[in-house]
C-alpha positions in Angstrom: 158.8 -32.5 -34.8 156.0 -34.2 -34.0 153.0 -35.7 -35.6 150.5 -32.8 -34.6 153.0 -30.1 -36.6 153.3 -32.5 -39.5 149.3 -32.5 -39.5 149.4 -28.6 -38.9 151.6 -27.9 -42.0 149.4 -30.2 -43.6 146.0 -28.7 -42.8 147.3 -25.2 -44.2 149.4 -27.0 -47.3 147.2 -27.0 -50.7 146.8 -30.0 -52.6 148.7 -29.1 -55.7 147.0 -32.2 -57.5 143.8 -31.4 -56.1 142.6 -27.7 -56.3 141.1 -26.5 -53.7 141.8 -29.7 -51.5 144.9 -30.0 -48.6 147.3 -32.1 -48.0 145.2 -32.9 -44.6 141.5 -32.7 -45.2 139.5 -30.5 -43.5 136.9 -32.8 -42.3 134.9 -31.9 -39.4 137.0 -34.7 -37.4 140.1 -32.9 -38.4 138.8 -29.4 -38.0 138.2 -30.3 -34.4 141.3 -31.5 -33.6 143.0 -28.0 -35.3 139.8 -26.1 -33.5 142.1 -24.7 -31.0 145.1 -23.6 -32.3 142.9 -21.8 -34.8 141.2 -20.1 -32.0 144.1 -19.2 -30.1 146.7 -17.5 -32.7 145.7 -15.0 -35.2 146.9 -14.8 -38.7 150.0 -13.6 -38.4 150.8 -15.5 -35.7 149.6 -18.6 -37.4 151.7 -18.1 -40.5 155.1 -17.3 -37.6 154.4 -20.7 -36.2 153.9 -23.0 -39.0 157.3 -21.5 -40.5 158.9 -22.3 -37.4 157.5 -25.6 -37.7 159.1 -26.2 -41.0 162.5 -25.8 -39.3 162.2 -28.6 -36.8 164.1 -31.7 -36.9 162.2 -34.7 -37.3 164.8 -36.4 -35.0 168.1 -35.8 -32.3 171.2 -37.8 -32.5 174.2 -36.3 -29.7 176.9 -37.9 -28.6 175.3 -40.3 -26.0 171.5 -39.9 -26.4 168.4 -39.7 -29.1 165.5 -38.2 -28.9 162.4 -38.7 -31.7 158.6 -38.5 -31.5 157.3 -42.2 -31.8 160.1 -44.6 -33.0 163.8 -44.8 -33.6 164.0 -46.5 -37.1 167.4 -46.3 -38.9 165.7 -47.3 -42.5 163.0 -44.6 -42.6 165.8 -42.2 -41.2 168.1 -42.6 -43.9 165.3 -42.5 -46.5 163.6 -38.9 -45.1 167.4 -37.7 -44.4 168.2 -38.3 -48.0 165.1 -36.4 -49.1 165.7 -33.0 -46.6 169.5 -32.7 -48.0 167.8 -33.1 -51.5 165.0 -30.4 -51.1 166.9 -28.3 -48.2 164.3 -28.8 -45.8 160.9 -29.1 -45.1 159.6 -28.0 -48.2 156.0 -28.1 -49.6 157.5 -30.7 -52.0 158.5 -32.5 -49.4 155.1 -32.3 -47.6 153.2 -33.5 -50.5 156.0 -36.7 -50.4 155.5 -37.3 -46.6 151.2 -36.4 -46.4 150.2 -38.6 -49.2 149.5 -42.4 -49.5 151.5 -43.9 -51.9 154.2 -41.0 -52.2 157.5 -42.0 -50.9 158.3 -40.2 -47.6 154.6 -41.0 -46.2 155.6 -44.5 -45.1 158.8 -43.6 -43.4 156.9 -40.2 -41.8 154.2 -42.2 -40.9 156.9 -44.6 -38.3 159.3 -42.0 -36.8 156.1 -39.6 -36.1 153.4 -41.8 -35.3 154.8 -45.1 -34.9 155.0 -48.7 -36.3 151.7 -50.4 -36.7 150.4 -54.2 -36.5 147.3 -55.2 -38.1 145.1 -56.9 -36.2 143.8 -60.4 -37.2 140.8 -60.1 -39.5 137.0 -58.9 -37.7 139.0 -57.9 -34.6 139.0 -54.3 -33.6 138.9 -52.0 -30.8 137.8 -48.8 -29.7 140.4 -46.3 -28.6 140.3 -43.6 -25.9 138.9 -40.9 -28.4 136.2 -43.1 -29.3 137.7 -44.2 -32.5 137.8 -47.6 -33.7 140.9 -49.2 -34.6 142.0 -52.1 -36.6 145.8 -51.5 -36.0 148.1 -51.7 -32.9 150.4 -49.5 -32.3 153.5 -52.0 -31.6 156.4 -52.1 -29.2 159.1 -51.7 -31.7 161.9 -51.8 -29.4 160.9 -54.9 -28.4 161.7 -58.5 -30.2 158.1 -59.9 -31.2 158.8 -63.2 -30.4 156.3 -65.1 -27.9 154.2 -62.1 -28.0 150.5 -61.6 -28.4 148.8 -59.0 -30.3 147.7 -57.6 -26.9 151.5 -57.6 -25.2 152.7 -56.3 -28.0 150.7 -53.3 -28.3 151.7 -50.0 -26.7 147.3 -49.9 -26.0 147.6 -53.6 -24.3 144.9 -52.3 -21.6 142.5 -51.6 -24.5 143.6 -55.1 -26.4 141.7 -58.0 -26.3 143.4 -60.1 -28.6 145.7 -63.0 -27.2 146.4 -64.7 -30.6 149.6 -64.9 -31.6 151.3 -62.6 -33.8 151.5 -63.0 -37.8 154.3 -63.2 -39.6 153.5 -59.8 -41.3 153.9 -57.8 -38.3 157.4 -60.5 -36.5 159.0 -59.7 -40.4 158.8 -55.8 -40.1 160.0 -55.7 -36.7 163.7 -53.9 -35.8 164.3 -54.1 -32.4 166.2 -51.3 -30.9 169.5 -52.8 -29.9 170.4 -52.5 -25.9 174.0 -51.9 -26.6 172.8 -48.4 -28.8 172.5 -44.8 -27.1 169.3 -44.5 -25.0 166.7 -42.9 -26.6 163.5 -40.5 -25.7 160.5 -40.5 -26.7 156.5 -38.9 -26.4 153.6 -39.9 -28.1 152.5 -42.6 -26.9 149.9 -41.4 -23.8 150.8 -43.5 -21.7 149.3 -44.6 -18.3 150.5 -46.1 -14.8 150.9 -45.4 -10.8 154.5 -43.3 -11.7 156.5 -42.9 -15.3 158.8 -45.7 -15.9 161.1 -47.0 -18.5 160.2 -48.6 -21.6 163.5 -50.9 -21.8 167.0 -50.2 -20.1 167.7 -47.5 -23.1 164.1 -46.6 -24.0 162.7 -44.4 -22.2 158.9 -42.3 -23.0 157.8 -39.2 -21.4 154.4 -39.0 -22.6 152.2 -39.3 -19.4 148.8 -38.1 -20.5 148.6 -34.7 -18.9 146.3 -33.5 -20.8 143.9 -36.4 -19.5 144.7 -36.5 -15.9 148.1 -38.1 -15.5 151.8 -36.9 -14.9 153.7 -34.3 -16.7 157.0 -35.6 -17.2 160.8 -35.2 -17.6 163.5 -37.5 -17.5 166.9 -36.5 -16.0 169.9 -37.6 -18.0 173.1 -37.7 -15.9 174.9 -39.7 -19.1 173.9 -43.7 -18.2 173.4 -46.2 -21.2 171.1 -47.8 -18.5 167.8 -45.5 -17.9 166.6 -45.5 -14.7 163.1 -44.7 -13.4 164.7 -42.7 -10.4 165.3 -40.2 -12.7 161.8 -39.5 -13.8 160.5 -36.2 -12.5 156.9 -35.3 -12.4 153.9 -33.7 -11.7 150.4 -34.7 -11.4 148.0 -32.9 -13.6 145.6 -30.2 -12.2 142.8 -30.3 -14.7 139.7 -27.7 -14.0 
């Protein structure tokens, strides 16, 4: 699962403490964002896919790899793993727990979907590539944050002006992923560069912004605990 299902099931999920309302607010920003999947799939066909939805795992752990949307974190694991043996799934309990500020699933969501976030030092900002502005980085969480910036720390580091230091805030909530555990796969991110290339030696992303011009990509496992970027595959997008 990624973030954009969670925000589907959300969009069609009621509010049950707010009649009328959803779990994901149908605000024109969000309506656009859902505009074409509404326009593509009728009714029924709606309704199939958002039940598939609900039976997607949120992560993969095999024998000698992982795979998860944004971020690899062991603590909000074990918390939403708790909560699907209790409900039996993705329920619409469950929903409400992981779409809501405040309940208890939305923090732990909110990292394995979308990523760990920094904020940035106070009146600094920036704008991202959907025009939005941002007061948060999205943070290299596999990565130890020691002797790093705000702006080499931040998956957006092209879009990041800020050079100061990191606060203790963000170097306290940090996990790095281990180098001795599996390699693991990841998307989300949009990332740019000449040709795909590993994150760390066991972190690998494969999230190459097709959909704006850059590579659709794979990575070819052949069972290493050190990733390679020979073993990227890709194609250059062919946007009309």
């Amino acid at each position: 699962m990624g973030n954009h299902e969670l925000n589907a099931l959300a969009y069609h999920t009621e509010d049950s403490e707010v009649p009328g309302q959803f779990l994901r607010r149908h605000s024109p920003k969000n309506q656009k964002q859902h505009r074409a999947t509404l326009e593509q799939l009728k009714p029924d066909e709606l309704k199939f896919y958002l039940d598939w939805f609900r039976t997607l795992p949120m992560w993969f752990d095999l024998e000698g790899l992982r795979a998860v949307h944004a971020c690899w974190d062991e603590k909000s694991m074990s918390q939403i793993a708790a909560d699907l043996e209790q409900q039996g799934g993705i329920t619409t309990e469950l929903l409400h727990s992981a779409c809501k500020k405040g309940n208890a699933l939305f923090g732990p969501v909110e990292v394995i979907l979308k990523g760990k976030e920094g904020k940035l030092p106070e009146g600094a900002s920036f704008q991202d590539k959907d025009g939005h502005v941002r007061t948060e980085i999205r943070t290299r969480w596999y990565l130890a944050p020691s002797g790093h910036t705000y702006r080499t720390y931040a998956f957006q580091s092209d879009e990041i002006e800020c050079d100061l230091e990191l606060d203790q805030g963000v170097i306290s909530s940090a996990e790095p992923y281990p180098e001795t555990d599996k390699p693991v796969f990841v998307g989300h991110y949009w990332l740019s560069a000449n040709q795909p290339q590993i994150l760390a030696t066991n972190v690998a992303c494969v999230d190459f912004s097709v959909a704006k011009g850059g590579y659709l990509c794979a990575y070819r496992w052949n069972g290493e605990q050190i990733l390679s970027n020979a073993n990227f595959v890709w194609v250059k997008a062919q946007l009309s």
